[in-house]
C-alpha positions as CSV (number, residue, x, y, z in Angstrom):
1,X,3.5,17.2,-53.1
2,X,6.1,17.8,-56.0
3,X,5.3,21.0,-57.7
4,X,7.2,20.2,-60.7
5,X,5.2,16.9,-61.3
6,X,1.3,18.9,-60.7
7,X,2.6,21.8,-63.2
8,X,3.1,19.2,-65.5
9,X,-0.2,17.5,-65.2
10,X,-1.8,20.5,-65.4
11,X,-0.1,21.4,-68.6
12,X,-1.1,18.3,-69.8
13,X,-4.2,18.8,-69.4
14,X,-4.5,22.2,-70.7
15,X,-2.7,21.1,-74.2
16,X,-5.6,17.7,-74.8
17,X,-8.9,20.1,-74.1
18,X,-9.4,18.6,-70.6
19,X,-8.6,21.7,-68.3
20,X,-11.8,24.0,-69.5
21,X,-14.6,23.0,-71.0
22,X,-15.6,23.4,-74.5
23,X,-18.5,25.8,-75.7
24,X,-20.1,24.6,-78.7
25,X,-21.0,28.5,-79.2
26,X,-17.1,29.0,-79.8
27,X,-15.7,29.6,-83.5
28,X,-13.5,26.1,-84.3
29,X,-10.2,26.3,-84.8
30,X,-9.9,25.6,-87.9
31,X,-11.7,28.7,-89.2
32,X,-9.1,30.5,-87.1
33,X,-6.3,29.0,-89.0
34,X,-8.0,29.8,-92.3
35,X,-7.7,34.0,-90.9
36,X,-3.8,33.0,-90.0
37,X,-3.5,32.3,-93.7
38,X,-5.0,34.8,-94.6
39,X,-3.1,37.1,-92.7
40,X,-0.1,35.4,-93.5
41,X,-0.5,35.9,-97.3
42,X,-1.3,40.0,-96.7
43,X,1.8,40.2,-94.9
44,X,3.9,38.5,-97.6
45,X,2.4,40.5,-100.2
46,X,2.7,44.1,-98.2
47,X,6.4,42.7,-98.5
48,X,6.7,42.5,-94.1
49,X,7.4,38.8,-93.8
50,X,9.1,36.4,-97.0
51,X,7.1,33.1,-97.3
52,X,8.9,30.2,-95.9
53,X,11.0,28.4,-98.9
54,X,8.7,25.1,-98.2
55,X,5.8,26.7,-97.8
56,X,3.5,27.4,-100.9
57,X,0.6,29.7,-101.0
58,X,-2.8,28.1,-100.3
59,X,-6.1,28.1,-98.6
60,X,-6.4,24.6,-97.7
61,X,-6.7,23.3,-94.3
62,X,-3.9,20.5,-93.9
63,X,-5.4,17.7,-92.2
64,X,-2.6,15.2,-90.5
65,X,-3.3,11.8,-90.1
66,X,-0.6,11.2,-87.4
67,X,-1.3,13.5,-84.5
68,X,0.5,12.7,-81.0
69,X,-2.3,12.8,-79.1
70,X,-6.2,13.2,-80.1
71,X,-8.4,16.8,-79.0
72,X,-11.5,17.8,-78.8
73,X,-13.6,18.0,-81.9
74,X,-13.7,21.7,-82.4
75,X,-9.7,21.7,-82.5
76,X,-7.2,21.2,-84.8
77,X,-3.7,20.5,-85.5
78,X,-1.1,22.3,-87.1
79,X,2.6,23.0,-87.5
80,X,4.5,26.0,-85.8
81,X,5.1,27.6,-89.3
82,X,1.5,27.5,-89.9
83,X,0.7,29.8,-87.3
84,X,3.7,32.2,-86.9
85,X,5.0,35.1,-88.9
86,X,8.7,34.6,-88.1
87,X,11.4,32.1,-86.7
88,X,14.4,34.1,-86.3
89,X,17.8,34.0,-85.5
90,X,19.2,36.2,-82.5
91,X,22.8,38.6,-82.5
92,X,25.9,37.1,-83.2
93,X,27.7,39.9,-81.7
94,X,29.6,39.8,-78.5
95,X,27.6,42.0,-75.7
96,X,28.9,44.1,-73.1
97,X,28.2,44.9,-69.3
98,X,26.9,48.3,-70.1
99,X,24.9,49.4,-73.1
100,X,21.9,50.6,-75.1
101,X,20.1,47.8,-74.7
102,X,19.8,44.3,-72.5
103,X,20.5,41.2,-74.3
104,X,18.3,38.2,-73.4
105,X,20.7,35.0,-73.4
106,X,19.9,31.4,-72.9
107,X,20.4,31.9,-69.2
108,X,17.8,34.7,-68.9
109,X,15.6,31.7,-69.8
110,X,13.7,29.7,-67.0
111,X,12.9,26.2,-66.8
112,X,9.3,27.4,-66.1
113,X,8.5,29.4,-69.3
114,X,9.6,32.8,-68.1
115,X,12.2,35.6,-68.5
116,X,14.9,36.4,-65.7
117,X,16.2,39.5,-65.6
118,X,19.2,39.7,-63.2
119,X,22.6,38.8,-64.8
120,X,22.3,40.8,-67.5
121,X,24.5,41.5,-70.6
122,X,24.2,44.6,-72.7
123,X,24.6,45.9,-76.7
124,X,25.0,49.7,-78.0
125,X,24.9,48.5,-82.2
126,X,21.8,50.3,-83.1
127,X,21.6,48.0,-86.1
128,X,21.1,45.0,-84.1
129,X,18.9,46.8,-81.8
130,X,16.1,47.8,-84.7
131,X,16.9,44.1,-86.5
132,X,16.5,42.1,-83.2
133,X,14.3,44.2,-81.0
134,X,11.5,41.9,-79.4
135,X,8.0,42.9,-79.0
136,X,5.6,42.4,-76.1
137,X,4.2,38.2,-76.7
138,X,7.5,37.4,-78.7
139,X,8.3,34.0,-77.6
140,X,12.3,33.1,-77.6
141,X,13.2,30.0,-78.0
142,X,16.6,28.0,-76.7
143,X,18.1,26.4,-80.0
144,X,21.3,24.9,-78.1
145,X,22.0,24.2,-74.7
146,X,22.3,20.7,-73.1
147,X,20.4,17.9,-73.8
148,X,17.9,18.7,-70.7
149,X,17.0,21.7,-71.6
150,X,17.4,22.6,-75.0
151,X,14.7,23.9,-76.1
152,X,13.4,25.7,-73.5
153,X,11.1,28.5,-74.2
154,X,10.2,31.8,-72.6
155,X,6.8,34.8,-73.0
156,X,8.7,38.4,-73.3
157,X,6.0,40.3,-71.6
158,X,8.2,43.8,-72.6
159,X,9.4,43.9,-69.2
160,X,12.2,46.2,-70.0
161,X,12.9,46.5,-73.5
162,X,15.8,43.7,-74.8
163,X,16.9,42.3,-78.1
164,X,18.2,38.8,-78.3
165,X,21.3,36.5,-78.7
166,X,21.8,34.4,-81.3
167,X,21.6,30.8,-79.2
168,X,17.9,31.8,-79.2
169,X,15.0,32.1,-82.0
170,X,12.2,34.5,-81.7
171,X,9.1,33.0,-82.5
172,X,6.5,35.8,-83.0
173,X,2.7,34.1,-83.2
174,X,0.1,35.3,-85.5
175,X,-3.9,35.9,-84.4
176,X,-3.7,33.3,-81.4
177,X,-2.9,33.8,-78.0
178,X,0.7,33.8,-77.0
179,X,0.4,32.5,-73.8
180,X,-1.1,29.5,-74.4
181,X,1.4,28.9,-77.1
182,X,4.2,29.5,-74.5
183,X,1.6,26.8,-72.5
184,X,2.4,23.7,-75.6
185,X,5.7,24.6,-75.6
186,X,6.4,23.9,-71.7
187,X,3.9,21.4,-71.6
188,X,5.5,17.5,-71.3
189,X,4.8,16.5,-74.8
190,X,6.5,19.7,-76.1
191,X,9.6,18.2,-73.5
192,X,9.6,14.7,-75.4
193,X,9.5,16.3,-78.7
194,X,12.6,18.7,-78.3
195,X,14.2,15.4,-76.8
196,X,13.4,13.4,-79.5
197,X,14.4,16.0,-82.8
198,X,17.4,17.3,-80.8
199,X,20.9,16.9,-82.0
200,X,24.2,15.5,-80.4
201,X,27.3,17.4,-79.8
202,X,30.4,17.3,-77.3
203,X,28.3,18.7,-74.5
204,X,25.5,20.1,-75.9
205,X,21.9,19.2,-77.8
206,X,20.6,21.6,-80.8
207,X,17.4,22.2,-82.5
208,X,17.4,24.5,-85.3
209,X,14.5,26.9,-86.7
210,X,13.9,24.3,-89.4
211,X,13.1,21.6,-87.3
212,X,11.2,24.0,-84.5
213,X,9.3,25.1,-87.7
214,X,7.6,21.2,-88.1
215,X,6.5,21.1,-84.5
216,X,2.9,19.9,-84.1
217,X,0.5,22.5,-82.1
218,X,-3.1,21.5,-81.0
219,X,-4.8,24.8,-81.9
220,X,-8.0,25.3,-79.8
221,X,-10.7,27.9,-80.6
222,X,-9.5,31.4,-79.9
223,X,-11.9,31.6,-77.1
224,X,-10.9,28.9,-75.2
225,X,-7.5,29.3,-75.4
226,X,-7.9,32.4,-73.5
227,X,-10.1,30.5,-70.9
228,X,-7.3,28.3,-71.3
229,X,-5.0,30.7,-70.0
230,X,-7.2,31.8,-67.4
231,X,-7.5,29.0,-65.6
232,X,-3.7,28.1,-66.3
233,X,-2.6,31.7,-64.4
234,X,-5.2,30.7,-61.5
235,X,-3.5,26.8,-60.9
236,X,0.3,28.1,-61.7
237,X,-0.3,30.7,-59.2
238,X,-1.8,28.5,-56.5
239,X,1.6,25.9,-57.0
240,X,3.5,28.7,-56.6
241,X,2.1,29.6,-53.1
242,X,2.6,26.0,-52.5
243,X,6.6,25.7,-53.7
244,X,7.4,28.9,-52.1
245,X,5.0,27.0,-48.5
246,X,7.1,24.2,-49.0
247,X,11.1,26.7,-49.6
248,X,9.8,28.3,-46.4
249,X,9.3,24.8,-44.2
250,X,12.1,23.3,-45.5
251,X,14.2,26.5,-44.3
252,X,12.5,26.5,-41.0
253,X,13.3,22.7,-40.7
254,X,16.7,23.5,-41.8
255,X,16.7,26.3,-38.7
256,X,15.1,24.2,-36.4
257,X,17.7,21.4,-36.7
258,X,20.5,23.5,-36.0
259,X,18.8,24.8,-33.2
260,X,18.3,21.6,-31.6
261,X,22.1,21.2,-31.5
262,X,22.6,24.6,-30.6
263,X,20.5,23.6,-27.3
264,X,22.4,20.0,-26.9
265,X,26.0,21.5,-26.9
266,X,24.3,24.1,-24.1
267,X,23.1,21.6,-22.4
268,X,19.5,22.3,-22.8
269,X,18.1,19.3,-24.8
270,X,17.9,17.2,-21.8
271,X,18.0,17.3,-18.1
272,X,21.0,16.5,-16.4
273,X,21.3,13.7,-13.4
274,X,23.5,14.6,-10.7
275,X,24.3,10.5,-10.3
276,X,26.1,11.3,-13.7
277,X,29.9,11.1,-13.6
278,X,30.9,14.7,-14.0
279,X,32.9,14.8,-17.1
280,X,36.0,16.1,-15.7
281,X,36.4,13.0,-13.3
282,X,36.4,11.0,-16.8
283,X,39.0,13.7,-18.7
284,X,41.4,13.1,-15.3
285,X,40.8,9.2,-15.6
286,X,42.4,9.3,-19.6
287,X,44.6,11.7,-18.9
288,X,45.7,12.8,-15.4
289,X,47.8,15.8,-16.4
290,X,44.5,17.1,-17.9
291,X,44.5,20.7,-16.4
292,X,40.4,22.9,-17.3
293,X,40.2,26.3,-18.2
294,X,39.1,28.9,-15.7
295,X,36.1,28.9,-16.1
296,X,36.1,32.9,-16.9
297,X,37.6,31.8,-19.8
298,X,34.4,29.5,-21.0
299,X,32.7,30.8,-24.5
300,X,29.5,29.9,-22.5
301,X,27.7,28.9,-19.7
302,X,27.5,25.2,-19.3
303,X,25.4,22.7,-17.0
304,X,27.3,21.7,-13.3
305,X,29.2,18.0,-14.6
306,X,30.2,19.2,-18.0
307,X,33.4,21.3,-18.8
308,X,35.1,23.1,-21.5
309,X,38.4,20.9,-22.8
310,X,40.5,21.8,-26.0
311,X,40.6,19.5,-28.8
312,X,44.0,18.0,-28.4
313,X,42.7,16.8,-24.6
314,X,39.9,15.0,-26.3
315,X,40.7,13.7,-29.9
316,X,43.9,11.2,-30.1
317,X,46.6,12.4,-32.1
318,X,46.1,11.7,-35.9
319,X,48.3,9.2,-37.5
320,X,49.4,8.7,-41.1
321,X,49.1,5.7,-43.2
322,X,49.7,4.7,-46.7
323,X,47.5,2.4,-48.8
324,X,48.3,-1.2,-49.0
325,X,47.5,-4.1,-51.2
326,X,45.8,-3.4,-54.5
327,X,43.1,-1.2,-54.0
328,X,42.0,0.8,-50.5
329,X,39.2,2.8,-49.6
330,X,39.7,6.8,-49.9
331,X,37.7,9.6,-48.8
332,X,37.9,13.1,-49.9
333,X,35.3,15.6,-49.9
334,X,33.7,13.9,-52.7
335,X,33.0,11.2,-50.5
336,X,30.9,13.2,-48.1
337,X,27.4,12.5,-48.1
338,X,26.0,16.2,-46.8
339,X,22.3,15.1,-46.2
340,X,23.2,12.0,-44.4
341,X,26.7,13.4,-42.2
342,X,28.2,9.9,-43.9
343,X,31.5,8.8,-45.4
344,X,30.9,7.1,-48.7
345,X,34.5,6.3,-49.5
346,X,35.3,5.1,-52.9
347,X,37.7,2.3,-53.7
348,X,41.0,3.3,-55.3
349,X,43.8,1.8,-57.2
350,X,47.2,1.8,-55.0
351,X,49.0,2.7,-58.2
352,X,46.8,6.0,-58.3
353,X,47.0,7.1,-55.2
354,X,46.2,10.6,-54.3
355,X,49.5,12.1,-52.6
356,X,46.9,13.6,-50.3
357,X,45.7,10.0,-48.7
358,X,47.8,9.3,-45.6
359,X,44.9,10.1,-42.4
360,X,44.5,6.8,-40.9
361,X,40.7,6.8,-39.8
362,X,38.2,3.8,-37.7
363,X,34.8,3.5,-37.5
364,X,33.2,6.0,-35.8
365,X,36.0,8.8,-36.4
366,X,34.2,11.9,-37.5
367,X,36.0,13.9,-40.8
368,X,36.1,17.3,-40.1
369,X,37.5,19.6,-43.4
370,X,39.7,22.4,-43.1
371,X,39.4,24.2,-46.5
372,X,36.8,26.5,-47.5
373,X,34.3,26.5,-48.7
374,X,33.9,22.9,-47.8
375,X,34.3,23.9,-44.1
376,X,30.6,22.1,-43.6
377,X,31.7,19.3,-45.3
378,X,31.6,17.0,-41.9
379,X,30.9,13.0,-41.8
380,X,31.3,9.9,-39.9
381,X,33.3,7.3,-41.2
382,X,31.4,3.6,-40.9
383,X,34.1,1.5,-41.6
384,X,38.0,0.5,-40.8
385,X,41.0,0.5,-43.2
386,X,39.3,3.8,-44.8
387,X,42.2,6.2,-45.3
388,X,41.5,10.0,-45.0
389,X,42.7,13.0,-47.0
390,X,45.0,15.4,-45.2
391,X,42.6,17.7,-46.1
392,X,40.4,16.5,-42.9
393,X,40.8,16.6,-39.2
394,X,40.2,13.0,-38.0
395,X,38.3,13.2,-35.0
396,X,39.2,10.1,-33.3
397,X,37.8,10.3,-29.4
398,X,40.8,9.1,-26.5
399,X,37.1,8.4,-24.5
400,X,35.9,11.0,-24.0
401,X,33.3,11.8,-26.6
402,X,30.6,9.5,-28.0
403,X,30.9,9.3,-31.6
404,X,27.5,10.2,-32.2
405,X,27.8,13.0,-29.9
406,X,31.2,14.1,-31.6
407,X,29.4,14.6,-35.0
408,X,26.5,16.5,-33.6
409,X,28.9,18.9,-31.8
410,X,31.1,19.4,-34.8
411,X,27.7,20.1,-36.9
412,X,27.1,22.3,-34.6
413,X,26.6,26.1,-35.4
414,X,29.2,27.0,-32.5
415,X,31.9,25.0,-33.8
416,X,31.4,25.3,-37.9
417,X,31.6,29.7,-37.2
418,X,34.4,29.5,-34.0
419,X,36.8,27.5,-36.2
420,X,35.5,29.9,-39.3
421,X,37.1,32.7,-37.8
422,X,40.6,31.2,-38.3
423,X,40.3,30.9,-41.9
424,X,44.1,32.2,-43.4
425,X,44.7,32.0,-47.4
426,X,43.5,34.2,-50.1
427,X,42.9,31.1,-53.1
428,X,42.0,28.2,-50.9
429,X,41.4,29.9,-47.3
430,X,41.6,26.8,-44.5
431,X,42.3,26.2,-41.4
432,X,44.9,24.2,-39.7
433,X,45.2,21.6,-37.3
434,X,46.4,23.9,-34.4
435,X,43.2,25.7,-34.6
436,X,41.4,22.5,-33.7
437,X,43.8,21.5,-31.0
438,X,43.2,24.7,-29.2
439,X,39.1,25.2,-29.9
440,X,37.3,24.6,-26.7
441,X,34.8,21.7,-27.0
442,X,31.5,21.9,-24.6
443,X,31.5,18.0,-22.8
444,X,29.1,16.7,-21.0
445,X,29.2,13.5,-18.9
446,X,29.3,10.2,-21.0
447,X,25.6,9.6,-19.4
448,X,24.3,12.6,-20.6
449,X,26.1,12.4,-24.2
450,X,23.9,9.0,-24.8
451,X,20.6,10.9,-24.1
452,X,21.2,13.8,-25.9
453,X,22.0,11.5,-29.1
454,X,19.3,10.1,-28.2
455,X,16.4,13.0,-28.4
456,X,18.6,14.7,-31.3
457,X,18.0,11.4,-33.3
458,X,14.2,11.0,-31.9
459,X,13.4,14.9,-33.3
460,X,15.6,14.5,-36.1
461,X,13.4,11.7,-37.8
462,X,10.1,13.3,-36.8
463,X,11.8,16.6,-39.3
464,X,13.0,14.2,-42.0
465,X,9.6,12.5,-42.0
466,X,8.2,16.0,-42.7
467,X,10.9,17.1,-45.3
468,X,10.3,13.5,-46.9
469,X,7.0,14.2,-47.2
470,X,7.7,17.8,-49.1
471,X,10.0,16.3,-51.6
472,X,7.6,13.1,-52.2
């Protein structure tokens, strides 16, 4: 279920008179707006609000024969300046990290029509503080920001009190409820408006109070826009107990993955078979100078066939290489696909050539990064004449490891935290290829690496088939 898509639709729905249904018994809307001018003109003549410059004083209903979208009979539309008494501009002066007051910024604003309150900035200019206070139902709108969400607009439910800064409006409604005027302005067709008035600059959209002034608002009776809001708190809530359901189960398949190789490299994924060739008889047959550890020496207890073995006695020696031809395939930590544990190299002039490509890799080598805080940053290459950056460990198996088996142990919790530890450098921490050398790699006999790849890729697509069907 996507939770972003069903808030949506239920916004929609809410904004065209199809969440609740309508009560003929209700006062229309448009004798609503009639008391909002009303009000309006008393407030402009008591000298608290100045009339927009054009506005002009009158009792007429406006009736628009372009609406975006048609509503229920006892509705009507009308523009934001219509039913506001103020569209104004926030503090141009820089805040501070201690103060009088908080200052909501654009980043206090969430893409879900509330306020965040961590991160906070603060201002002690009691001038600003009685000129921009904001009062509970102000609404603050996000005049400039990028072209996504520009526009994005927030309740201030007088959490703690806050004035405002000046990349945001505060839109303070008059005689209609405020939450379901923070409901239009979430709502997809508010989205495609902001999108569609919006201007263009280097890196950022803006939309300015004249322009948020025009918008179109489908104005429902009073009464049903609190029934309105009811029913909008009791569906918001219920896809919030299913976003944070579906944060948990991704975490616990997140866990559960990384428990799974926790049990491989242990040895307790699958049984062993004692006709398996114990690992160490294949580490003597590459190398016959290959000398184990004592065994008191292991991190762990392992299975009877598999042994402990550094990484120098199980990875060849890495080899340099420079691009030839024209072009050649590079990877660098760009090029790691996290989700899939893939290389996706990208193709690369010779004549721009990174100084930093020279690892020779194959198919099947797995990439390994030193540097933090890419230290997870770990994929197998699936294809030749790829050349590596030195930023990598190329582990490239003398025959002793399957490649598949090589990844899952280098994904492994026990190998990402070990090497962790050896982290040196206070800008760019990393590790170095000594510390790989020496790191003591659980093996177990080739057999036994092909059926543990095996039942790690056999539960691994029964967990993506479940994540798949959270993010669908």
């Amino acid at each position: 279920m996507d939770t972003k898509k069903l808030r949506q639709k239920i916004l929609d729905l809410a904004i065209r008179g199809k969440l609740v249904p309508q009560d003929p018994a209700d006062e229309p809307a448009s004798v609503l707006l009639e008391r909002i001018k009303a009000e309006k003109e008393q407030l402009i003549k008591e000298g608290k609000i100045k009339r927009s410059k054009k506005s002009s004083k009158t009792t007429d209903t406006p009736h628009y024969q372009n609406v975006p979208f048609e509503v229920p009979n006892s509705w009507v539309w009308c523009r934001l300046e219509d039913i506001v008494c103020e569209l104004k501009y926030g503090t141009s002066e820089k805040s501070s990290s201690v103060g009088k007051r908080v200052v909501l910024r654009m980043g206090n604003i969430t893409n879900v029509g509330t306020i965040d309150y961590s991160n906070l900035v603060y201002s002690s200019n009691d001038e600003d503080i009685e000129q921009y206070s904001l009062e509970k139902d102000d609404l603050l709108f996000n005049r400039t920001n990028s072209s996504e969400w520009v526009g994005k607009t927030a309740i201030y439910k007088e959490e703690q009190p806050a004035i405002y800064a000046g990349y945001l409006i505060r839109v303070r409604p008059l005689l209609i409820s405020p939450d379901y005027l923070n409901t239009v302005m979430n709502s997809g067709y508010y989205r495609d408006w902001c999108y569609n008035v919006k201007t263009d600059a280097v890196n950022q959209s803006n939309i300015n109070a004249q322009k948020l002034s025009q918008l179109m608002i489908p104005i429902p009776p009073l009464k049903e826009q609190g029934r309105i809001v009811t029913e909008m708190d009791k569906w918001i809530s219920l896809i919030d107990i299913v976003k944070n359901a579906k944060d948990d189960l991704q975490t616990i398949i997140k866990q559960t993955k990384c428990k799974i190789l926790d049990f491989a490299i242990h040895g307790k994924l699958v049984p062993q078979d004692p006709k398996d060739e114990p690992a160490i008889e294949l580490l003597k047959r590459i190398n016959p100078d290959f000398t184990p550890c004592d065994n008191g020496h292991y991190p762990f207890d392992v299975p009877s066939g598999w042994i402990f073995a550094q990484g120098k006695c199980i990875f060849a020696s890495m080899r340099s290489t420079k691009p030839k031809g024209d072009t050649f395939l590079y990877a660098d930590i760009d090029s790691i696909d996290n989700h899939l544990n893939i290389v996706r190299p990208k193709s690369i002039s010779v004549s721009l050539a990174p100084s930093r490509a020279s690892r020779h890799t194959e198919n099947g080598d797995v990439l390994f990064s030193m540097v933090r805080p890419y230290l997870r940053n770990i994929a197998m290459i699936e294809c030749n004449e790829c050349i590596a950056s030195t930023g990598f460990y190329v582990c490239h198996s003398n025959g002793t490891l399957l490649p598949r088996y090589c990844l899952n142990m280098m994904l492994s919790d026990y190998v990402v935290n070990g090497l962790n530890h050896f982290m040196k450098g206070d800008n760019s921490p990393s590790i170095n290829k000594s510390n790989l050398d020496d790191f003591l790699f659980p093996i177990p006999p080739l057999a036994e690496q092909q059926r543990i790849v095996a039942k790690i890729e056999e539960t691994f697509s029964i967990l993506d088939s479940i994540q798949n069907s959270l993010e669908a």
